[in-house]
C-alpha positions as CSV (number, residue, x, y, z in Angstrom):
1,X,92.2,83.3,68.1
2,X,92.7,80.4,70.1
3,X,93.6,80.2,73.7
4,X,95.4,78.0,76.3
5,X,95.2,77.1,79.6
6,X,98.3,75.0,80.9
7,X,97.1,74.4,84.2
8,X,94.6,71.5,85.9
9,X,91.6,73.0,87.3
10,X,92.9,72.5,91.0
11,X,96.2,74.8,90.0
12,X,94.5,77.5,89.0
13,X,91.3,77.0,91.4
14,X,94.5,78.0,93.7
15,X,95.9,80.7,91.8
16,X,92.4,82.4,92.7
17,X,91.5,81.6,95.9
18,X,88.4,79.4,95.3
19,X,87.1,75.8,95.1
20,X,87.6,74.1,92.2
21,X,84.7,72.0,92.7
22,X,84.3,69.0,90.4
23,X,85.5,70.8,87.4
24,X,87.2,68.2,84.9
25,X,89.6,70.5,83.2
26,X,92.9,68.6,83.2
27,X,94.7,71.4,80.7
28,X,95.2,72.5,77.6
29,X,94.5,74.3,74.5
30,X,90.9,75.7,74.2
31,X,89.1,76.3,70.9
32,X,86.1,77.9,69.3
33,X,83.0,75.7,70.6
34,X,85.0,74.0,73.1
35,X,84.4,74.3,77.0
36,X,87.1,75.8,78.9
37,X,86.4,77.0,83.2
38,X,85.4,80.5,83.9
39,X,85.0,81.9,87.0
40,X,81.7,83.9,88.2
41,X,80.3,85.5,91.3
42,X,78.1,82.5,91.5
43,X,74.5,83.5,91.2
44,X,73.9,81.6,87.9
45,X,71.7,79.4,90.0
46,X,69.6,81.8,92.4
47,X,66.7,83.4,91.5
48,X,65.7,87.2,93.3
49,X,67.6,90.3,94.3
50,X,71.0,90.0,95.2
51,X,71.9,88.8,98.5
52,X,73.8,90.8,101.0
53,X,75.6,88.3,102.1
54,X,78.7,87.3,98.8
55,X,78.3,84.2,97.7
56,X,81.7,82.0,97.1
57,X,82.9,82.3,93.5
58,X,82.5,79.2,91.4
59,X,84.5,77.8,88.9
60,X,82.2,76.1,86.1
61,X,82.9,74.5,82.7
62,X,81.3,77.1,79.6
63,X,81.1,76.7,76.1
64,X,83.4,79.4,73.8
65,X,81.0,81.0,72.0
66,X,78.0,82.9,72.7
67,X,74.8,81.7,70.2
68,X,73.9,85.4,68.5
69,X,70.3,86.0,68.2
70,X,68.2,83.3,66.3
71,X,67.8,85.8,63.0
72,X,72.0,85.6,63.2
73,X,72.0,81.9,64.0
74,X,73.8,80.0,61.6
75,X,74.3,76.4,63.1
76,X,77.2,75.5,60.9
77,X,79.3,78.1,62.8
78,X,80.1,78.8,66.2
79,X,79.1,81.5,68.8
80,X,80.0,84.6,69.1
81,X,83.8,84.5,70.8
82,X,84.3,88.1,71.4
83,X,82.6,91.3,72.4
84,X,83.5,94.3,70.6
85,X,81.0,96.6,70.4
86,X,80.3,97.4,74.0
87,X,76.6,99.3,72.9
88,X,75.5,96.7,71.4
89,X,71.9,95.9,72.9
90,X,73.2,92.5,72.3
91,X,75.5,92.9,75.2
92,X,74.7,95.9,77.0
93,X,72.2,94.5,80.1
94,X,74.8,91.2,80.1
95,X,77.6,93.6,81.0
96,X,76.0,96.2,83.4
97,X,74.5,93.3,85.1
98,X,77.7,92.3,87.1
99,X,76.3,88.9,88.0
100,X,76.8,87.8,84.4
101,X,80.6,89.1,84.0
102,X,83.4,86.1,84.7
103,X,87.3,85.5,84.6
104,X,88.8,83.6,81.9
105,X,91.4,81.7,83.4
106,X,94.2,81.2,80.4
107,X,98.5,80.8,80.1
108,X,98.5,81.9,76.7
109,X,96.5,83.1,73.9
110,X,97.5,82.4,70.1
111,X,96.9,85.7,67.2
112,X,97.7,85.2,63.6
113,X,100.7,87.2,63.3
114,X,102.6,89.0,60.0
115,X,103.5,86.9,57.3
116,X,107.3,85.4,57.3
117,X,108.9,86.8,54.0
118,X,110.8,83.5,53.5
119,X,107.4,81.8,52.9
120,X,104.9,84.0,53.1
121,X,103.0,82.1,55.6
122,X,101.7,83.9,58.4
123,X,103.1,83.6,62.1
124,X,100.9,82.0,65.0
125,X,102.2,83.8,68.2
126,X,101.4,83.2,71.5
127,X,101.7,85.7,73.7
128,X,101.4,85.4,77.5
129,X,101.8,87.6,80.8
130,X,105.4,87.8,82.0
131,X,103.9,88.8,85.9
132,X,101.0,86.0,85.7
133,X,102.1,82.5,84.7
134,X,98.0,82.5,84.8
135,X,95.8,85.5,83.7
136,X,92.2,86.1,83.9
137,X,90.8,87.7,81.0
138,X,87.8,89.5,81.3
139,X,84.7,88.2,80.1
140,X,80.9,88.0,79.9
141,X,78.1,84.3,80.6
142,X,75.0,83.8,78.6
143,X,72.6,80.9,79.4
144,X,69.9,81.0,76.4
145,X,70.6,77.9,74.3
146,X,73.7,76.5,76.3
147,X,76.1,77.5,78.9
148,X,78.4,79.3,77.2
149,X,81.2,82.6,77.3
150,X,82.6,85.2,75.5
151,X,86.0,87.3,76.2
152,X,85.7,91.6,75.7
153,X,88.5,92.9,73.8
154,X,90.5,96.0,73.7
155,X,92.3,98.0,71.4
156,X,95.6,96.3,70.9
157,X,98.9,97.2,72.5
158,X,102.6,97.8,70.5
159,X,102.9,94.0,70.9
160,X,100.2,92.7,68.8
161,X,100.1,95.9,66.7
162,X,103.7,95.1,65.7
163,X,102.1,91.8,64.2
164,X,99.6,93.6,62.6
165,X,96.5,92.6,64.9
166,X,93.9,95.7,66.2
167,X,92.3,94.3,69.1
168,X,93.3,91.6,72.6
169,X,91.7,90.2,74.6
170,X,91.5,92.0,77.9
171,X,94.1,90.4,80.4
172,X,93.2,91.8,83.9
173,X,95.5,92.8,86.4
174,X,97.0,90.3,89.2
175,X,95.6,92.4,91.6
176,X,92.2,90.6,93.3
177,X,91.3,94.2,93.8
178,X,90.5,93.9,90.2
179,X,89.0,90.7,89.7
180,X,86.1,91.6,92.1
181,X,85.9,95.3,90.3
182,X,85.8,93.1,87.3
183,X,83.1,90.4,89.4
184,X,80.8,92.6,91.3
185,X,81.9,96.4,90.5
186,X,78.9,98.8,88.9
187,X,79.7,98.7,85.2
188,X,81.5,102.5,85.0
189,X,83.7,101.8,87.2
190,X,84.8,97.7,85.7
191,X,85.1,99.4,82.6
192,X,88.1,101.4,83.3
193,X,89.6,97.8,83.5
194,X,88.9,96.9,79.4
195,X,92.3,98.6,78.8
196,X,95.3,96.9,76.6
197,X,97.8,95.2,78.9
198,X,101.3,96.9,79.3
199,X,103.5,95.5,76.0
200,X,106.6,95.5,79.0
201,X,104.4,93.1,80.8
202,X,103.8,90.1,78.3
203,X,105.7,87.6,76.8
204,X,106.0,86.5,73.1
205,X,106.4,82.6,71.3
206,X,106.7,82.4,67.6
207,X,105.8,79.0,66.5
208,X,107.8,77.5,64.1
């Protein structure tokens, strides 16, 4: 999977209602290993309990790909892009821990699709959100060996099941409401949100 994010740091800084800061991103495609801006609650930075007072959200470059524990490490790959397995002890204090849940900005991501029986070769479609020319997808920080990101994942919906993939990426709702569920929410209730988006709600482009 690769994603894409067709929109310069201060357009989508916008479409959230925060300060892009002196984030670089000028858009574009985004890769395994590459950095790409989330957005967090902005406590990477400040040590203690939680304030009561919210801190503005930041928008930050990360790295795609979350390094997997050292016995996993293999330096000639890359991070670990996805969550999947929401037990795992891996993950599990990352994502009850709100502070260290982000949005993924993104326009588009890509999926492998079935294979077209004049060649054989297998489709790359991009599929996108009809009711957000910019989507956050959910998704969880790490800072052990470098700043980095991965996305959670959901069973996948009639779309992408129709081009023989299991799993998305979890596209959130346009509603704020649920970014900060998403952001600061207790982890039962931001849960509920890892869900696959509504099939009438996205978009499809087959690549020639």
């Amino acid at each position: 999977m690769i994603y894409r994010l067709d929109a310069p740091a201060r357009e989508v800084a916008r479409t959230f209602g925060l300060d892009a800061g002196n984030d670089p991103w000028p858009g574009g495609a985004v890769s395994a290993g590459g950095f790409a801006p989330v957005i967090t609650m902005g406590r990477e930075f400040v040590a203690g309990p939680r304030p009561e007072k919210r801190l503005p959200r930041r928008m930050i470059p990360r790295l795609w790909g979350v390094p997997p524990p050292p016995r996993g490490w293999d330096e000639r790959r890359h991070g670990i892009l996805t969550v999947r397995n929401l037990e795992s002890p891996f993950w599990i204090g990352t994502l009850r821990n709100s502070e260290f849940r982000c949005l993924v900005p993104a326009t588009a991501f890509m999926e492998w699709g079935k294979a077209d029986p004049r060649d054989g070769k297998r489709r790359a479609c991009w599929f996108g959100a009809a009711d957000q020319p910019v989507f956050a997808m959910a998704g969880v920080w790490k800072d052990s060996e470098v700043p980095s990101f991965a996305l959670l994942t959901a069973p996948a919906n009639a779309a992408l099941r129709s081009e023989g993939r299991e799993t998305m990426p979890v596209i959130l709702p346009a509603d704020p409401a649920a970014h900060d569920l998403w952001l600061r929410g207790d982890w039962k209730r931001a849960a509920e949100l890892l869900a696959p988006y509504s099939s009438s709600l996205m978009s499809l482009h087959v690549a020639g």
